[in-house]
N, C-alpha and C positions, 0 to 999 in steps of 0.2 A: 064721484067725479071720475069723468074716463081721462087718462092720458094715453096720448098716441105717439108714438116713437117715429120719426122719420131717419132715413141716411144713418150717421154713422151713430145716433142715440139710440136706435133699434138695435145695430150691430151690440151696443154697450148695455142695451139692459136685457137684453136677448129675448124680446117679446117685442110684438107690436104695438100692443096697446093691453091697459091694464087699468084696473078699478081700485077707486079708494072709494071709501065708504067714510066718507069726514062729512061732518056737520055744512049745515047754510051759512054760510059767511066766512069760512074759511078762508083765508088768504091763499094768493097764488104760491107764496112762500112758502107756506104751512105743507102747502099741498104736494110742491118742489120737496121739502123735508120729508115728507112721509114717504115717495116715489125714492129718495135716494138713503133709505133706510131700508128696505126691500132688501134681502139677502139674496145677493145673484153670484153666479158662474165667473168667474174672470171673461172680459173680455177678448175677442182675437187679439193674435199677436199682430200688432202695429196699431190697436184702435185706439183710443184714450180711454178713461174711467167715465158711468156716465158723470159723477159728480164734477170732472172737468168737461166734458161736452156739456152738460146742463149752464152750468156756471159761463158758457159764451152765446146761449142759443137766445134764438127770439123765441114769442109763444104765441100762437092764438088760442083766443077762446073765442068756441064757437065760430068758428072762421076767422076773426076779428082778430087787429094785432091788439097784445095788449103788452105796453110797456113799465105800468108798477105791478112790481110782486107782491103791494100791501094791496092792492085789490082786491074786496071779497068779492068768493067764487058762490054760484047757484050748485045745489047739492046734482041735481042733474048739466054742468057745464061739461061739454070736452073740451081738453086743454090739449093742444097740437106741440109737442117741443120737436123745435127745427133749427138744426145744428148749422154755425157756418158753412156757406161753402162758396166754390170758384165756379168759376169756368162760363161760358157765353156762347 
């Protein structure tokens, strides 16, 4: 399963996108778990951790919003995590 980092969850896991290798039906939870068990670099100063930008973002998969995290995921899905933001 790809995830892709946008805005300030890029900034926090210091990649843009990255591979898990989990089974068919994995939840998007599961998936969320395994992405924030990843051993990373501290974030910039001023960013948040990604476990707290994770914990506020929406997600797509495959374009699509998807809003339960029990959702099982397809072994080839991207999951897009996109962090709040402002502005207009």
């Amino acid at each position: 399963m790809l995830v892709r980092y946008f805005a300030a969850a890029r900034s926090a896991a210091g990649v843009e996108e990255e591979n898990h290798p989990l089974p068919e039906g994995t939840s998007l939870e599961a998936l969320l778990e395994a992405a924030l068990a990843v051993e990373r670099p501290l974030p910039p100063e001023g960013t948040p951790t990604l476990a707290r930008i994770v914990a506020r973002s929406s997600f797509l998969r495959n374009e699509v919003a998807v809003r339960d995290r029990s959702a099982p995921l397809g072994a080839q899905d991207v999951i897009d995590v996109l962090p709040p933001f402002a502005g207009g």
